[in-house]
C-alpha positions as CSV (number, residue, x, y, z in Angstrom):
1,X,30.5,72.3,58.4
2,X,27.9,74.7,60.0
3,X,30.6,76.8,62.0
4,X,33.0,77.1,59.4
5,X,29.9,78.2,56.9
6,X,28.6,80.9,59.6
7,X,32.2,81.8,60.3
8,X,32.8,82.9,56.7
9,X,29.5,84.9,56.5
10,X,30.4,86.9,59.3
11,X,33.6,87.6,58.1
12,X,32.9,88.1,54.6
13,X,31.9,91.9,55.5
14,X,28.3,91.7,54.2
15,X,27.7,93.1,57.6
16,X,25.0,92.1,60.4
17,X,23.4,89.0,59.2
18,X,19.4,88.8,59.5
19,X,18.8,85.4,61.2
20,X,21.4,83.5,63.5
21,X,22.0,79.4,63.4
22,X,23.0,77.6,66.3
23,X,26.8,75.9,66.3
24,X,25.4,73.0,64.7
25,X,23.4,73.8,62.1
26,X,23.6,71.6,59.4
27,X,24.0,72.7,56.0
28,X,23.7,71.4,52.5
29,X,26.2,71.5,50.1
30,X,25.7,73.4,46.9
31,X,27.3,72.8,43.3
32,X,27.1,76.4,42.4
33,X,26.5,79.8,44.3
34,X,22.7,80.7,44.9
35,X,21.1,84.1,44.1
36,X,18.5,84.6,46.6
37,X,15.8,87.3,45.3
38,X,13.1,89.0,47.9
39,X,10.2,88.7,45.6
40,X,7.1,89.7,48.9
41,X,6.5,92.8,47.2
42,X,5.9,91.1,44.0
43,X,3.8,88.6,45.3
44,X,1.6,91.6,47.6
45,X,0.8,93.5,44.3
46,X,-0.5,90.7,42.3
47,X,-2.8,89.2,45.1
48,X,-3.7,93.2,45.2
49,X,-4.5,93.2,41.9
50,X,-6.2,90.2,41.9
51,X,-9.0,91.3,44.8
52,X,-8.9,95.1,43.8
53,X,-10.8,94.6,40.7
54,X,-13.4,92.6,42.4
55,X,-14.4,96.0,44.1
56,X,-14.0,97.8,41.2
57,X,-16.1,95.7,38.7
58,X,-19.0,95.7,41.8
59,X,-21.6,98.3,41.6
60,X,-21.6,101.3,44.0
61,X,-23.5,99.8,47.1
62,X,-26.7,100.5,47.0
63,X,-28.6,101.7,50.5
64,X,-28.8,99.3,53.0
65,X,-25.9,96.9,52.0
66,X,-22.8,97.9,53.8
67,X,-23.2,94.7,56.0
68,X,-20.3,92.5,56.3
69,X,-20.2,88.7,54.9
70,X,-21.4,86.5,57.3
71,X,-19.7,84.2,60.0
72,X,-21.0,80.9,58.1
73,X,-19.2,81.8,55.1
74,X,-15.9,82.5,56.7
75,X,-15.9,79.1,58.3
76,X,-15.9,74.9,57.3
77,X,-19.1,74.0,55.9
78,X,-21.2,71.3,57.9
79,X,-20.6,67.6,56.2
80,X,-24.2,67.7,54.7
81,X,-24.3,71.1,53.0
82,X,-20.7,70.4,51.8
83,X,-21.7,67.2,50.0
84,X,-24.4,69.2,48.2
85,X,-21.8,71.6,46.7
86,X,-20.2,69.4,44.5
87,X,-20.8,71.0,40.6
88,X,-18.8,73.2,39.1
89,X,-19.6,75.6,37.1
90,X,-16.9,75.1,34.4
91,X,-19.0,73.9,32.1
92,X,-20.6,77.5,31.2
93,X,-17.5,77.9,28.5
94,X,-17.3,81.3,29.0
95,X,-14.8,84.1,30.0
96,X,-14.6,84.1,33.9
97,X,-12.4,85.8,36.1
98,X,-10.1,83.6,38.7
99,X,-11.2,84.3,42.2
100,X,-9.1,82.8,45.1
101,X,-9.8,78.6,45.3
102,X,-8.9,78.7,49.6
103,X,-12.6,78.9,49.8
104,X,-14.5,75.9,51.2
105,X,-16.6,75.7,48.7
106,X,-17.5,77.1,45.2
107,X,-20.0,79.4,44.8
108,X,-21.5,78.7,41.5
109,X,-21.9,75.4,43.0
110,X,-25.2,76.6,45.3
111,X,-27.0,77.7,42.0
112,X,-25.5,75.7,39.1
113,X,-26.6,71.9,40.7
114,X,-28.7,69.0,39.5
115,X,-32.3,68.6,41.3
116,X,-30.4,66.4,44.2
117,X,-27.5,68.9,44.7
118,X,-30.1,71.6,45.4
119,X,-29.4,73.8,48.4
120,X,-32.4,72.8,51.4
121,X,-34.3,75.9,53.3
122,X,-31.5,74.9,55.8
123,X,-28.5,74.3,53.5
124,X,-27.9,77.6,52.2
125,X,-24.4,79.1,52.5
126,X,-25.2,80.8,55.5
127,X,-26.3,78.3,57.5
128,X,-28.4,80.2,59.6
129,X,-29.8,83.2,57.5
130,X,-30.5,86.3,59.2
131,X,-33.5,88.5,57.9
132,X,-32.1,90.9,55.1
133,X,-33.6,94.4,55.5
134,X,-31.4,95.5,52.9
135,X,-32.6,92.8,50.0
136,X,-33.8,95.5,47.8
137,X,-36.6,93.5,45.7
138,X,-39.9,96.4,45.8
139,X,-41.3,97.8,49.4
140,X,-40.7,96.0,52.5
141,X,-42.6,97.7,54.5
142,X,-45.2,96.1,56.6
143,X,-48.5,98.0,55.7
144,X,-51.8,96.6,54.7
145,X,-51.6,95.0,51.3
146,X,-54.5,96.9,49.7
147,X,-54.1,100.1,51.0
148,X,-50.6,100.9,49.8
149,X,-51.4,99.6,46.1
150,X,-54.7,101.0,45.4
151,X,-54.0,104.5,45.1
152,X,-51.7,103.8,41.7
153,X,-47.8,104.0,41.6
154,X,-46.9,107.3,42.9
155,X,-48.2,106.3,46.5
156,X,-45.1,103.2,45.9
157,X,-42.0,104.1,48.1
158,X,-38.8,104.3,45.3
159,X,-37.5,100.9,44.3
160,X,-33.9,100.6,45.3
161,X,-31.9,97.8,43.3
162,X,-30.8,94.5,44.7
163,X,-27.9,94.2,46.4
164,X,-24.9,92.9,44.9
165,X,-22.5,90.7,46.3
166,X,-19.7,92.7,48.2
167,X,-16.4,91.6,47.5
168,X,-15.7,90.2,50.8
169,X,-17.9,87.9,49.7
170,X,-16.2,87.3,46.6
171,X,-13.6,84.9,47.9
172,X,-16.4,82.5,48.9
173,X,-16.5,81.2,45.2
174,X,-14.0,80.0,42.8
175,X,-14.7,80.6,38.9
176,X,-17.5,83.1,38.2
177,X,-17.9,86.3,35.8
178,X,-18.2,90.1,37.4
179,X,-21.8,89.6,36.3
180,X,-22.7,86.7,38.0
181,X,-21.6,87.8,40.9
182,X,-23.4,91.0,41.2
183,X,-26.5,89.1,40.6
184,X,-26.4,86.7,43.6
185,X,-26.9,87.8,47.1
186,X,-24.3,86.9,50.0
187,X,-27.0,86.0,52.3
188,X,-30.0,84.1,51.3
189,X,-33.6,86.3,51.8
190,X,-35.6,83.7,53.5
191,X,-37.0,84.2,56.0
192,X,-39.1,86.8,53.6
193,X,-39.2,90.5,56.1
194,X,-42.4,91.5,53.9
195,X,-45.7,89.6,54.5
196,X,-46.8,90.6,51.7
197,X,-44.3,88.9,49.6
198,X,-44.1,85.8,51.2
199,X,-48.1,85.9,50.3
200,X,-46.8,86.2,46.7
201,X,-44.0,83.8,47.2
202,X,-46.8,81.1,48.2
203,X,-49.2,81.8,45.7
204,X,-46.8,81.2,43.2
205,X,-46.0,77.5,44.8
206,X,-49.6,76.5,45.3
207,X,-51.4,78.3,42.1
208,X,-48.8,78.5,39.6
209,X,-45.8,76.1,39.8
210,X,-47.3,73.2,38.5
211,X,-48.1,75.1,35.3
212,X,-44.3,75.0,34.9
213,X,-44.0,72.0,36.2
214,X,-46.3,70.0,33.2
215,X,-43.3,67.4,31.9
216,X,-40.8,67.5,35.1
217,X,-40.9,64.9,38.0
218,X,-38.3,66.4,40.0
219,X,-41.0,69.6,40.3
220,X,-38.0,71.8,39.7
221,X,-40.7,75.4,40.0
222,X,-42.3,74.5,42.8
223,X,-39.4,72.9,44.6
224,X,-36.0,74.1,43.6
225,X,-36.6,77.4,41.9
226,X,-37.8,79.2,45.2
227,X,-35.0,78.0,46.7
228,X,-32.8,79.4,44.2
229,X,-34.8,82.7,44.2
230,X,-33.5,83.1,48.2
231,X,-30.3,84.1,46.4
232,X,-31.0,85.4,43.2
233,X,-33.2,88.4,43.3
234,X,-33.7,88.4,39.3
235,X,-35.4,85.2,39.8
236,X,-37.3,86.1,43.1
237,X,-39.0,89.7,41.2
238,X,-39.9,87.6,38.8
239,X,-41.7,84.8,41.0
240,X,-43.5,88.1,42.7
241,X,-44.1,89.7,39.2
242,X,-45.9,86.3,37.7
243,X,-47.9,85.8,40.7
244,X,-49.2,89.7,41.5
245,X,-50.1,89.8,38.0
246,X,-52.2,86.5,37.8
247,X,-53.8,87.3,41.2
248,X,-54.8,91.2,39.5
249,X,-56.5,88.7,36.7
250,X,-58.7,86.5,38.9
251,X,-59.3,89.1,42.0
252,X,-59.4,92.8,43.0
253,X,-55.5,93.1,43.2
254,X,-53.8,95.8,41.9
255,X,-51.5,95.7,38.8
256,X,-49.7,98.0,39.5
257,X,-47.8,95.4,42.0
258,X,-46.6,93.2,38.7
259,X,-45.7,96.0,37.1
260,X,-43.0,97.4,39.8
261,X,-41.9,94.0,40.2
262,X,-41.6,93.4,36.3
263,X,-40.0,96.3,35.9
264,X,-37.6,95.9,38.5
265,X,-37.2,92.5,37.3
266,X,-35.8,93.7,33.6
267,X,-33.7,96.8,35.0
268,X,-30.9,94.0,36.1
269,X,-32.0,90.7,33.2
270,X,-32.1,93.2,30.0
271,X,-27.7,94.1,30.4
272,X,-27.1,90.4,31.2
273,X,-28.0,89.4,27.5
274,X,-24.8,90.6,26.4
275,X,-22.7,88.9,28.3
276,X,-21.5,85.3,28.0
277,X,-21.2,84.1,31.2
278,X,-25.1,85.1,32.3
279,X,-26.8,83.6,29.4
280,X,-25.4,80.5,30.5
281,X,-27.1,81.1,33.8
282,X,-30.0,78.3,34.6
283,X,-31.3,80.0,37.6
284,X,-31.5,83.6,35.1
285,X,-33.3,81.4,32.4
286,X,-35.7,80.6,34.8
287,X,-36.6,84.1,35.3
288,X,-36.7,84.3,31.7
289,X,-39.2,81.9,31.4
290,X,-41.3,82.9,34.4
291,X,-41.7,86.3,32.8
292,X,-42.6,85.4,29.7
293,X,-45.9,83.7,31.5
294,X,-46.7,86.9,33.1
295,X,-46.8,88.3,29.3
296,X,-48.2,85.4,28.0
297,X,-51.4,85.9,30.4
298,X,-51.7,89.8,29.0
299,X,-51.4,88.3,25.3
300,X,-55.0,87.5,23.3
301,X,-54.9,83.9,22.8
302,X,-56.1,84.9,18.9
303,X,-52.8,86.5,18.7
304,X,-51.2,89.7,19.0
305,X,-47.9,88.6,20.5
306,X,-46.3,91.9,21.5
307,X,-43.0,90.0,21.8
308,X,-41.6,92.3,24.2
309,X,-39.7,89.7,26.1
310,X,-39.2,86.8,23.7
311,X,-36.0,88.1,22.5
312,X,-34.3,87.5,25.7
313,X,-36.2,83.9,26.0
314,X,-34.6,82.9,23.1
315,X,-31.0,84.4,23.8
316,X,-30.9,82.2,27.2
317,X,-32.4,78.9,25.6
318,X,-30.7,79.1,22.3
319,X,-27.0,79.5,24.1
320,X,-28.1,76.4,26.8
321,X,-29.8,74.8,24.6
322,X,-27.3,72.1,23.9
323,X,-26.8,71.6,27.6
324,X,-30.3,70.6,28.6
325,X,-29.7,67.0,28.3
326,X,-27.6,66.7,31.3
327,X,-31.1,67.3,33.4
328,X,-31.7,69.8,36.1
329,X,-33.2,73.2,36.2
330,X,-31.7,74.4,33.1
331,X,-33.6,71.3,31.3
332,X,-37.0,71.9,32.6
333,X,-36.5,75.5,32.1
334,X,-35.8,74.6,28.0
335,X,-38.9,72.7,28.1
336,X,-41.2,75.3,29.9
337,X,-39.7,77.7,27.2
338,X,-39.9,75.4,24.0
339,X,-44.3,75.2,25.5
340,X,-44.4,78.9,25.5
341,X,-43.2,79.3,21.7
342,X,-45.3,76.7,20.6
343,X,-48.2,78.5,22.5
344,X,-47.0,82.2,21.1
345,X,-46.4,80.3,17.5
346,X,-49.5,78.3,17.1
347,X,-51.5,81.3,18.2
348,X,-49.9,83.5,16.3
349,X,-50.2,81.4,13.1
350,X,-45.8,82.2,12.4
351,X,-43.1,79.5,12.6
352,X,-40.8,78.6,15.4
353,X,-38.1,80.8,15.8
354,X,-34.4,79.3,14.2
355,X,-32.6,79.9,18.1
356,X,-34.6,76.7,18.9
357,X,-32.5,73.8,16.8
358,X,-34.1,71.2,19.5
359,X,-30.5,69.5,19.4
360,X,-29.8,66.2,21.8
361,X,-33.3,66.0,22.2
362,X,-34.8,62.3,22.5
363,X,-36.7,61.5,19.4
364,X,-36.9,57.8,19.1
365,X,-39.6,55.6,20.5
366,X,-37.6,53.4,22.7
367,X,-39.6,52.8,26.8
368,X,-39.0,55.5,28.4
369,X,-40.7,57.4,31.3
370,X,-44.2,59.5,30.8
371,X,-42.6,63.1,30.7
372,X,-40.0,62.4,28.2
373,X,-42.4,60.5,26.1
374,X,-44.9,63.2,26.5
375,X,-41.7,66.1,25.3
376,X,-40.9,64.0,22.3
377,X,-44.5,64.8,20.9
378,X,-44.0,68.4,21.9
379,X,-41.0,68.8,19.6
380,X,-43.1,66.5,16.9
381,X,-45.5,69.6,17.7
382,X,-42.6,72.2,17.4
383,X,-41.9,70.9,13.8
384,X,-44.8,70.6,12.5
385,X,-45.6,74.7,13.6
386,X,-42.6,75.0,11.5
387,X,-43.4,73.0,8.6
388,X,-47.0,74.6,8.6
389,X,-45.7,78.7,9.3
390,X,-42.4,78.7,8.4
391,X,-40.3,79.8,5.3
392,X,-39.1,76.2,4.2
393,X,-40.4,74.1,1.3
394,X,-43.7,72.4,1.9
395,X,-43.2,69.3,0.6
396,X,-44.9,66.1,0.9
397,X,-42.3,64.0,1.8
398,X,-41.5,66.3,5.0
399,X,-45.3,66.2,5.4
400,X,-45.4,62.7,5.1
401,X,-42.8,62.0,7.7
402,X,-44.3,64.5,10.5
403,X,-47.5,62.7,9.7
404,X,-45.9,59.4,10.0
405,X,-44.0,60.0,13.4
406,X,-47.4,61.4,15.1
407,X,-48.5,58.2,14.2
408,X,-46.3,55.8,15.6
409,X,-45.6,58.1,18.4
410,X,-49.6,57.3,19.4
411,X,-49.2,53.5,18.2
412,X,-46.0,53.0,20.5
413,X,-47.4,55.4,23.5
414,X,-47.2,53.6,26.9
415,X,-49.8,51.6,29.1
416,X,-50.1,55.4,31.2
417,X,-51.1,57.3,28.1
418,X,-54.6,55.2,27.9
419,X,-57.6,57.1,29.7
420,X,-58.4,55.6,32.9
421,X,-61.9,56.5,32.0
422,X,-63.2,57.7,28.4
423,X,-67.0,58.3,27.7
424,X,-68.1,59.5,24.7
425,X,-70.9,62.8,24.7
426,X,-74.4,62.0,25.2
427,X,-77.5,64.0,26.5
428,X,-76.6,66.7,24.3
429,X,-72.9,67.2,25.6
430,X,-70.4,68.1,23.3
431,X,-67.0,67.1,24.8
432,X,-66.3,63.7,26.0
433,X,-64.9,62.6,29.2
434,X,-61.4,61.4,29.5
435,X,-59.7,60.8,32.6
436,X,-56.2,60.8,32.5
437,X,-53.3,59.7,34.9
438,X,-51.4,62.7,35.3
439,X,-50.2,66.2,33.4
440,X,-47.2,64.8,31.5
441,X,-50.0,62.5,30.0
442,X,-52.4,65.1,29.5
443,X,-49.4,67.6,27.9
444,X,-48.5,64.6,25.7
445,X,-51.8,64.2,24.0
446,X,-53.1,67.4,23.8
447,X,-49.5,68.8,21.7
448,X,-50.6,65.3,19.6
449,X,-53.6,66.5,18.8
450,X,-52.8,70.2,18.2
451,X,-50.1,68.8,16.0
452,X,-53.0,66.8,14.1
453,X,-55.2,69.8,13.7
454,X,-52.4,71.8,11.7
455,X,-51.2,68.9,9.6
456,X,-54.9,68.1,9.1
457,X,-55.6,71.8,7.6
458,X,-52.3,71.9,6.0
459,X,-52.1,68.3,4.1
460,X,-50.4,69.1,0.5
461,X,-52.4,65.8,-0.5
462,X,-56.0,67.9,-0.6
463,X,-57.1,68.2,-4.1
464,X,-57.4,72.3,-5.2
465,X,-60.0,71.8,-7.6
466,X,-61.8,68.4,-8.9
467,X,-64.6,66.3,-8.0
468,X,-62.8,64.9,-5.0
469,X,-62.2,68.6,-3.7
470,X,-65.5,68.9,-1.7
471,X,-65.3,65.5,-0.3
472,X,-61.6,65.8,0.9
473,X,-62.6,69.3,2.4
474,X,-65.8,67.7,4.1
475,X,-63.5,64.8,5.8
476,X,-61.3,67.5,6.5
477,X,-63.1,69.7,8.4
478,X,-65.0,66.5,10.7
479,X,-61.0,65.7,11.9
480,X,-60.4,69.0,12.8
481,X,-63.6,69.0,15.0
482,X,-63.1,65.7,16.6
483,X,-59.5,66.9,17.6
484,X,-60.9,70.2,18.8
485,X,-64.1,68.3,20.8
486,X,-61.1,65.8,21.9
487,X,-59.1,69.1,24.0
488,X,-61.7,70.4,25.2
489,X,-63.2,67.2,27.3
490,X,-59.3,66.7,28.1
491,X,-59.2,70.4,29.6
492,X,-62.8,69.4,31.2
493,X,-61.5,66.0,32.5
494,X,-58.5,67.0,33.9
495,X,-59.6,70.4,35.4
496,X,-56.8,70.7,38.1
497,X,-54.1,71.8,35.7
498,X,-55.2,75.6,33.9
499,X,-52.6,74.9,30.9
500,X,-54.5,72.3,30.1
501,X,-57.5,74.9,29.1
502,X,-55.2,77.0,27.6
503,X,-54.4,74.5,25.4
504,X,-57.6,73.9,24.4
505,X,-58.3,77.2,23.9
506,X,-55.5,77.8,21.5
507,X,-57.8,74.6,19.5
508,X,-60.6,76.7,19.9
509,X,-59.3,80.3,18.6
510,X,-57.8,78.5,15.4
511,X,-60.7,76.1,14.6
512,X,-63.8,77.1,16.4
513,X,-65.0,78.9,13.4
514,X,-65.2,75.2,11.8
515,X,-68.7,74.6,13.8
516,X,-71.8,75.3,12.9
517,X,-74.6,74.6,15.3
518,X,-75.7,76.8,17.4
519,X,-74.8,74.4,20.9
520,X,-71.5,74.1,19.8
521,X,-70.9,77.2,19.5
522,X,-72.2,78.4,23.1
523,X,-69.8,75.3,25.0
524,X,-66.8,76.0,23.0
525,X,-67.9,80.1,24.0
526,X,-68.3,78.5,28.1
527,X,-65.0,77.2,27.9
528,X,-62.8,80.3,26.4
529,X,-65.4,82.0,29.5
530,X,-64.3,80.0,32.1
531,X,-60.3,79.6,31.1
532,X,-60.5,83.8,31.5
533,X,-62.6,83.7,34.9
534,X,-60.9,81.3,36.7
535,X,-57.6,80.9,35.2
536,X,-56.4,84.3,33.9
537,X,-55.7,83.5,30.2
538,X,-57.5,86.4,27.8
539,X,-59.6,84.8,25.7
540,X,-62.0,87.9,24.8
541,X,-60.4,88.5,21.7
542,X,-61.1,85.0,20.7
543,X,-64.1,85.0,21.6
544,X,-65.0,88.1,19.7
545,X,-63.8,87.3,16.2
546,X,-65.4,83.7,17.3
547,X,-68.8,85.8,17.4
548,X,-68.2,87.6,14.2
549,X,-67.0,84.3,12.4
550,X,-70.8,82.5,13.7
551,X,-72.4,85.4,12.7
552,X,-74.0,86.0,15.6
553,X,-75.4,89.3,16.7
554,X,-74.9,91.1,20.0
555,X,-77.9,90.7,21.9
């Protein structure tokens, strides 16, 4: 069959034919003739058009980053770092753009992971990171800290941009937007080139992580965001940013260092609110809510919320909101963020804003673990700001039932909620002592009792006028007191964690005009004092109208 088929196709005058068989080749019979089409142009243009773009849709390279992707990417993943790359990134419901799925692993997977998934200093992509001169986050030259940032920012060499991923790099990942992709680097930046950053870098995990860190047991700030920040340079100005401008709070440093880095910071997060794909970004909501400390700490704690960056808080939260329940970074990061408008609301005396709908959140009071027992009395606390400040109808029966869950929520509180030591004041003391087990605790009770202070001064019951009035009023204003002496010992107590003292400042700057003896005054006055010295929150403001409301005169 063979010879006779090759015979005819040489005779057929078709001409030289491209490939020869041997004699006995062995063909299959057909039940029709077969067109054969040449389609390798075809196919060459549309894998063309499907990398060409990549390039086109990546910013210009900055200086420094003409550097090839590195040999670790190119190549089979160890076993360890590929278990850890397991997510996908699907679940962003957004409009990608298909990259090339030959890659050994996906590379939303690295930053998209749950608290277990998360990449190790030596599970990275590149397995063994090389220092990145080129990672563009502000100065890396090595000169002594203070003399380069004390003469003010025109001594500060020009901030160049991070560096975007090239698209050699883009075949390392599967499903990702153009934006996401411009805002990771190809090469993680650890080991830090710049002293001075790394100083930065630690500060932020031994001085301020744990403020972030209140409600979260997996310690997602101080263990899995600096580990994202390698990669994400949004997220690393940010850490630099929060931690520069705390340190130019409590010490000689200069601010101008949190500036530059803030600055650099929203150049590249401020475009990314428009598009789809970024908002759904954990590791970017992170920054988010990092930043919005460092403005917290330059806000009054009597008010005076500039709200220069809570617009794009709230355009990260409110589009993840609904996926916090599946854990991870992007569910402490919700959490961090709902604390921070409840801190910017209370203070502020205005509601909650709408983008936070608190959906899939936990509110029953079935056993469950300290931290999400302690964030079910911080939503009770969200609602009642915006029962108390918002726009709604005041009505007792939504009054009734706030009051009634902060209720049972402290009658049904776990074993761990009780102080491991309480002592009332004594020896003229104001505050009294109450040790408790650990910060989801303390974050628990203290939202309780900030959410009894406002339903306290806000209860519809209180007679307007009437015989009853003054009494009512008098009863009143001793709950408010007790609730305000009760955060302050908590802050006192449990002095390792500063947002517990900012908490109880907040008390202090909404109620503090409620006492009257002079003794009071002056350790509620020590307290605002010593939350500004030591921990960097501005309380002068407070403290100010404080004065004015005791009457007192400047000395």
């Amino acid at each position: 069959m063979g010879r006779s088929i090759v015979a005819n196709l040489k005779g057929s005058g078709l001409g030289k034919c491209e490939y020869d068989f041997s004699e006995d080749q062995t063909w299959c019979r057909t039940s029709h003739n077969l067109n054969f089409i040449d389609e390798t142009q075809e196919l060459v243009s549309i894998y063309d058009r499907d990398s060409e773009p990549d390039i086109a849709s990546t910013p210009v390279e900055w200086a420094g980053s003409t550097r090839s992707a590195p040999e670790a990417l190119t190549g089979p993943l160890p076993p360890t770092s590929r278990s850890l790359l397991s997510t996908d990134l699907a679940s962003a419901a957004s409009p990608t753009k298909k990259r090339k799925l030959d890659s050994p692993f996906s590379f939303s997977d690295v930053f998209q992971g749950s608290p277990e998934q998360s990449l190790g200093i030596g599970q990275s992509p590149a397995s063994h990171p090389r220092p990145r001169e080129s990672f563009s986050t502000p100065s890396r030259q090595e000169q002594p800290f203070r003399d380069d940032l004390l003469n003010g920012p025109e001594s500060f060499p020009p901030l160049e941009p991070t560096n975007s991923l090239t698209s050699e790099f883009a075949t390392g990942y599967s499903t990702v937007s153009d934006t996401l992709a411009r805002i990771y680097l190809e090469t993680p930046a650890w080991p830090l080139q710049d002293r001075h950053e790394a100083h930065l870098m630690r500060y932020f995990l031994e001085n301020l992580a744990a403020s972030f860190d209140l409600c979260d047991p997996d310690r997602h700030f101080a263990l899995v965001v600096p580990q994202r920040a390698a990669v994400c340079p949004t997220l690393l100005n940010a850490i630099f940013a929060a931690s520069a401008r705390h340190l130019s709070r409590v010490s000689e440093f200069d601010p101008y260092v949190a500036d530059r880095y803030h600055q650099e910071c929203l150049k590249h997060l401020i475009p990314m609110l428009s598009d789809s794909a970024a908002i759904m970004d954990e590791n970017l909501l992170a920054a988010t809510v990092i930043l919005r400390f460092l403005e917290e700490v330059e806000v009054p704690v009597s008010g005076a919320d500039t709200q220069s960056h809570l617009l794009g808080t709230h355009v990260f939260i409110s589009a993840q909101e609904r996926s916090t329940v599946t854990g991870g970074l992007r569910q402490a990061a919700f959490w961090v963020g709902l604390r921070q408008e409840i801190y910017m609301a209370f203070v502020n005396q205005r509601s909650i804003l709408p983008v936070l709908e608190h959906c899939n959140i936990d509110r029953s009071f079935e056993p469950t673990d300290d931290c999400t027992w302690a964030n079910r009395i911080v939503v009770l606390c969200a609602d009642v700001i915006r029962y108390c400040f918002g726009d709604g109808d005041h009505n007792v029966s939504t009054y009734s039932q706030l009051l009634e869950y902060s209720r049972d929520w402290m009658t049904y509180k776990p074993a761990s909620f009780s102080p491991i030591f309480y002592r009332d004041p004594k020896d003229g003391e104001l505050f009294p002592e109450i040790w408790l087990l650990s910060d989801a605790v303390v974050t628990g009770l203290q939202h309780y009792h900030l959410a009894r202070i406002l339903l306290t001064a806000h209860n519809p019951k209180v007679p307007r006028l009437g015989p009853g009035q003054r009494t009512a009023l008098r009863l009143m204003n001793d709950e408010i007191q007790n609730d305000v002496r009760t955060l302050c010992g908590m802050a006192e107590s449990n002095s390792r964690t500063p947002p517990n003292y900012v908490t109880a400042c907040m008390a202090i700057a909404m109620a503090g005009d409620r006492f009257t003896e002079r003794r009071e005054q002056e350790a509620l006055l020590r307290l605002l004092l010593k939350t500004e010295k030591e921990h960097a929150w501005p309380t002068s403001t407070a403290q100010m109208h404080l004065k004015e409301a005791w009457g007192w005169t400047e000395q």
